[in-house]
Short mmCIF file of the C-alpha atoms (twelve columns), coordinates in Angstrom:
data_MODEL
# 
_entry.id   MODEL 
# 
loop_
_atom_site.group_PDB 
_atom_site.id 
_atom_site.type_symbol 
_atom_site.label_atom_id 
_atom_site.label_alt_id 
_atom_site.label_comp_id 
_atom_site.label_asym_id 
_atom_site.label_seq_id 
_atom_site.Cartn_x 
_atom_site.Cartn_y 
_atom_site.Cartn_z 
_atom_site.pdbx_PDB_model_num 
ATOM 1   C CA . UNK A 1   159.545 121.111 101.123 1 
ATOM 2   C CA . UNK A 2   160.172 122.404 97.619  1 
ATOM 3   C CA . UNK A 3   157.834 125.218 96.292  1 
ATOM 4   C CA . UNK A 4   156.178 123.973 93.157  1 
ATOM 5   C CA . UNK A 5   153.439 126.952 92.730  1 
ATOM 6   C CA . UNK A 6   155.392 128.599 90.101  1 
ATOM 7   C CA . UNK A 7   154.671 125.346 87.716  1 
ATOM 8   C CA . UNK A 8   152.871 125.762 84.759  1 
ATOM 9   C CA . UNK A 9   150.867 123.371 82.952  1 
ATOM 10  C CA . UNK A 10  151.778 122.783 79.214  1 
ATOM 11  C CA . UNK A 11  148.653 124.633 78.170  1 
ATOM 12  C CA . UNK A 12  149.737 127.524 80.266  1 
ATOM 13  C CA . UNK A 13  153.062 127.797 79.023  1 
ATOM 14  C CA . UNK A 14  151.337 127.616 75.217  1 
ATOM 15  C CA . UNK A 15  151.642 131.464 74.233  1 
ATOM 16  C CA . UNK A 16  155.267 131.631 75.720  1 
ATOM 17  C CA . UNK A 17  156.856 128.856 73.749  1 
ATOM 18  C CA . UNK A 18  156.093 130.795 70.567  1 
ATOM 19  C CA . UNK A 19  159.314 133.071 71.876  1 
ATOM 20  C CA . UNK A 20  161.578 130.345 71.458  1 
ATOM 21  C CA . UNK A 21  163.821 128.780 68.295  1 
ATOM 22  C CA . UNK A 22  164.631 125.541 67.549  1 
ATOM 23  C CA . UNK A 23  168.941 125.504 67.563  1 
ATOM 24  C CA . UNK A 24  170.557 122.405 66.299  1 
ATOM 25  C CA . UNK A 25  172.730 121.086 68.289  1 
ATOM 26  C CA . UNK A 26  176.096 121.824 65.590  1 
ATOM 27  C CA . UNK A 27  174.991 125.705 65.923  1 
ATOM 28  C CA . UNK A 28  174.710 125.440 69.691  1 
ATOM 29  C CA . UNK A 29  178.008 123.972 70.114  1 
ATOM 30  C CA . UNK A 30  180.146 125.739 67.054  1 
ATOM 31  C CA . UNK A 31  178.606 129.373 68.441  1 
ATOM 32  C CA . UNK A 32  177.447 129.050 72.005  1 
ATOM 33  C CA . UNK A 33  178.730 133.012 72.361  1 
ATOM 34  C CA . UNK A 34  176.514 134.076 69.449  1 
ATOM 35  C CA . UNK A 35  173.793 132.546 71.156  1 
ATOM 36  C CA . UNK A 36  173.943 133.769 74.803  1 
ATOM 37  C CA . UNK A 37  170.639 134.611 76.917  1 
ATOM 38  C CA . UNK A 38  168.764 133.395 73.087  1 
ATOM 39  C CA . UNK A 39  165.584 131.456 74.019  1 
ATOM 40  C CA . UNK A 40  165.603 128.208 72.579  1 
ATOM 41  C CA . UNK A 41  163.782 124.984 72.578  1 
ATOM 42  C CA . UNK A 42  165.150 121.180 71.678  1 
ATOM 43  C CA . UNK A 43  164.256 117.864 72.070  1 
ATOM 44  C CA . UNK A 44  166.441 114.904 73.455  1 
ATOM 45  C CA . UNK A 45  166.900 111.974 75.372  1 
ATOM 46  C CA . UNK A 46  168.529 112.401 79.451  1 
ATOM 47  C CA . UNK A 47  171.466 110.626 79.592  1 
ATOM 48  C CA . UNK A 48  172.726 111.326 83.415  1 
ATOM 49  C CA . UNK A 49  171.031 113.658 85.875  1 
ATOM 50  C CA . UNK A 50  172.121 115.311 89.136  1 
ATOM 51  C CA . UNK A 51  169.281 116.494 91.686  1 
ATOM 52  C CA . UNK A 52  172.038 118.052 94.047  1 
ATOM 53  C CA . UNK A 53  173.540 120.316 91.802  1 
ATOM 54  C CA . UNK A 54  170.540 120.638 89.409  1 
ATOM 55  C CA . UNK A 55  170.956 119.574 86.164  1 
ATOM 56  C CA . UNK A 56  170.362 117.526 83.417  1 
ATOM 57  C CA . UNK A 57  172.903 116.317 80.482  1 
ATOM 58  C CA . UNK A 58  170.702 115.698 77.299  1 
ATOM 59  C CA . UNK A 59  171.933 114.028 74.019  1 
ATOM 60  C CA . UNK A 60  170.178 115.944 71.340  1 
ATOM 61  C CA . UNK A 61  170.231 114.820 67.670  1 
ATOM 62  C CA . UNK A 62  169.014 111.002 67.547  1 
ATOM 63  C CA . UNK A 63  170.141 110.403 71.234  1 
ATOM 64  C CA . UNK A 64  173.465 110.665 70.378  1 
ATOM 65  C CA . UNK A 65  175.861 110.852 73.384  1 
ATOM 66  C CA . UNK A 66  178.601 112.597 71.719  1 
ATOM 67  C CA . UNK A 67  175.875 115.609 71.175  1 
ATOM 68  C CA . UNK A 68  175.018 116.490 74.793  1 
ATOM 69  C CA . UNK A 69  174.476 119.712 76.734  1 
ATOM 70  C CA . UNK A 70  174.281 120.799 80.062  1 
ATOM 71  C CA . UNK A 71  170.488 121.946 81.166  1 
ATOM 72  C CA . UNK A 72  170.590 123.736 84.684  1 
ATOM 73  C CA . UNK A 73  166.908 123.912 86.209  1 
ATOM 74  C CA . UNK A 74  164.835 124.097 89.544  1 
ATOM 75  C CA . UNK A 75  161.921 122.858 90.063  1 
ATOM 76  C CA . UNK A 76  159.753 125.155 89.000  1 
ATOM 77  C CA . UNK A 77  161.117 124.564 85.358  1 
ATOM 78  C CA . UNK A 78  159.282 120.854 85.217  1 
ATOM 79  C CA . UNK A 79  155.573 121.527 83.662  1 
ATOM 80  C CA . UNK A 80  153.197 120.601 86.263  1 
ATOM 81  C CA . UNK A 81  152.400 117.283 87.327  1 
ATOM 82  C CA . UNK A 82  154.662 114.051 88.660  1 
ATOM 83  C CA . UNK A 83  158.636 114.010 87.599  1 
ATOM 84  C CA . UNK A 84  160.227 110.790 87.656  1 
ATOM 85  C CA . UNK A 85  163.409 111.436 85.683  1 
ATOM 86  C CA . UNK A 86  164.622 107.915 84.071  1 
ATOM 87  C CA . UNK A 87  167.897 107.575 81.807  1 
ATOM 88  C CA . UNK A 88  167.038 107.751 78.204  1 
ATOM 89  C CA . UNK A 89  164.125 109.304 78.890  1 
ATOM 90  C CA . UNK A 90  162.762 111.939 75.916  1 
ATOM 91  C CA . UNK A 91  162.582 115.525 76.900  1 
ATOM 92  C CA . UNK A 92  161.853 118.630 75.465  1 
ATOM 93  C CA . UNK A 93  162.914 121.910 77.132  1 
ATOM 94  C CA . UNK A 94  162.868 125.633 76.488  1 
ATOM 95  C CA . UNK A 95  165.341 127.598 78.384  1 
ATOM 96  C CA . UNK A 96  168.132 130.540 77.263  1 
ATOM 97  C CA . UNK A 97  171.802 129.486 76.501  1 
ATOM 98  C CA . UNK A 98  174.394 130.845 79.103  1 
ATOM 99  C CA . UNK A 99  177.356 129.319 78.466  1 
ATOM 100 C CA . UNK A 100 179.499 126.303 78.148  1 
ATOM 101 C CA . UNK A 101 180.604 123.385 80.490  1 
ATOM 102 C CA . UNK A 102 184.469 122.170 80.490  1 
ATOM 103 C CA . UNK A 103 185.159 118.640 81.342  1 
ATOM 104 C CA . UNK A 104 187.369 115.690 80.632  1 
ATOM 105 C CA . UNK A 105 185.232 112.758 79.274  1 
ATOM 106 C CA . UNK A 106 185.815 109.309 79.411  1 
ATOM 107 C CA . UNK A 107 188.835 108.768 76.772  1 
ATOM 108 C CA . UNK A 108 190.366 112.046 78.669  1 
ATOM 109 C CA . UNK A 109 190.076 114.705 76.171  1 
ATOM 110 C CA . UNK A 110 189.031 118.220 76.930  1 
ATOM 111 C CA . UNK A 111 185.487 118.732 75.545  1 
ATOM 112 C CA . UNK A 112 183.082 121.383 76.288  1 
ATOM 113 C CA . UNK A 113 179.468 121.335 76.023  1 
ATOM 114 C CA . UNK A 114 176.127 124.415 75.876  1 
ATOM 115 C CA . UNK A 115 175.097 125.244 79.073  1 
ATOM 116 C CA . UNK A 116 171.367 125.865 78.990  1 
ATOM 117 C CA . UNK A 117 168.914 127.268 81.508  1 
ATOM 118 C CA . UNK A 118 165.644 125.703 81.299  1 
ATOM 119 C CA . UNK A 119 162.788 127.497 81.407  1 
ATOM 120 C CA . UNK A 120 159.964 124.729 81.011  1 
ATOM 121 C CA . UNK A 121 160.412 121.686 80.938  1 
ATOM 122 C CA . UNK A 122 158.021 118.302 79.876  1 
ATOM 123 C CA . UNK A 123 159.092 115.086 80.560  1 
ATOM 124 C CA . UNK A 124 157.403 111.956 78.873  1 
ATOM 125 C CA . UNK A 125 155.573 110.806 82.129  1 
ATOM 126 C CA . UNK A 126 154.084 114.919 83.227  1 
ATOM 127 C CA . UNK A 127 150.555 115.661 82.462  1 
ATOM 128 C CA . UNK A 128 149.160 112.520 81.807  1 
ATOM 129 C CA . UNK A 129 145.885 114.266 81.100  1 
ATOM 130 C CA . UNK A 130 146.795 116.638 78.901  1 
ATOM 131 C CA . UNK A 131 147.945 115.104 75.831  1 
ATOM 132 C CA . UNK A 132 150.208 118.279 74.329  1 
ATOM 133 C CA . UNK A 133 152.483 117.057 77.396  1 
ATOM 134 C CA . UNK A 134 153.964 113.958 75.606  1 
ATOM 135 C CA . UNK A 135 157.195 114.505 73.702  1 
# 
């Protein structure tokens, strides 16, 4: 069984989010380096998920696909309450930027994306009584 003590409702992670920055996605990308271990928070939509390796690619900006990052997370990074990750789901996270992903996408170019590690995250279906849990 997974250990889900360590999550925290959105009202208990209140006073922490006020450490993070809002980073548009063309800073993230052009200056990833500049912006290593920074605390950040965005907003986006999930476009593919992978429980076994545990992450998340989000498309930031309008839910555009060409815009995505890498969010690496554990369980205790969900805010408290049922996950049920769906594609195209909206997300926000907060979580520190470590790095950047190399792949080949799907027209086989190189391309590299932010690598983030979330620190909280709220889906769209968590907390369903508190309302500050809806992105």
């Amino acid at each position: 069984m997974a250990n889900r003590s360590k999550q925290k409702t959105v009202s208990e992670f209140n006073k922490e989010r006020k450490e993070y920055s809002y980073v548009s996605f063309d800073n993230l990308y052009s200056n990833t380096d500049l912006y290593y271990g920074t605390k950040i928070y965005q907003v986006g939509h999930i476009k593919n998920f992978d429980s076994a390796h545990k992450y998340l690619l989000i498309a930031l900006d309008g839910n555009d696909k060409s815009r995505t990052i890498k969010l690496k997370y554990n369980l205790s990074s969900f805010a408290r309450g049922d996950v049920d990750l769906q594609e195209n789901d909206p997300v926000k996270f907060y979580g520190r930027v470590m790095s950047t992903d190399s792949y080949v996408n799907e027209k086989g170019r190189d391309v590299s994306r932010p690598v983030v590690s979330a620190d909280f995250i709220q889906t769209k279906n968590n907390n369903r009584s508190d309302n500050n849990g809806i992105v």
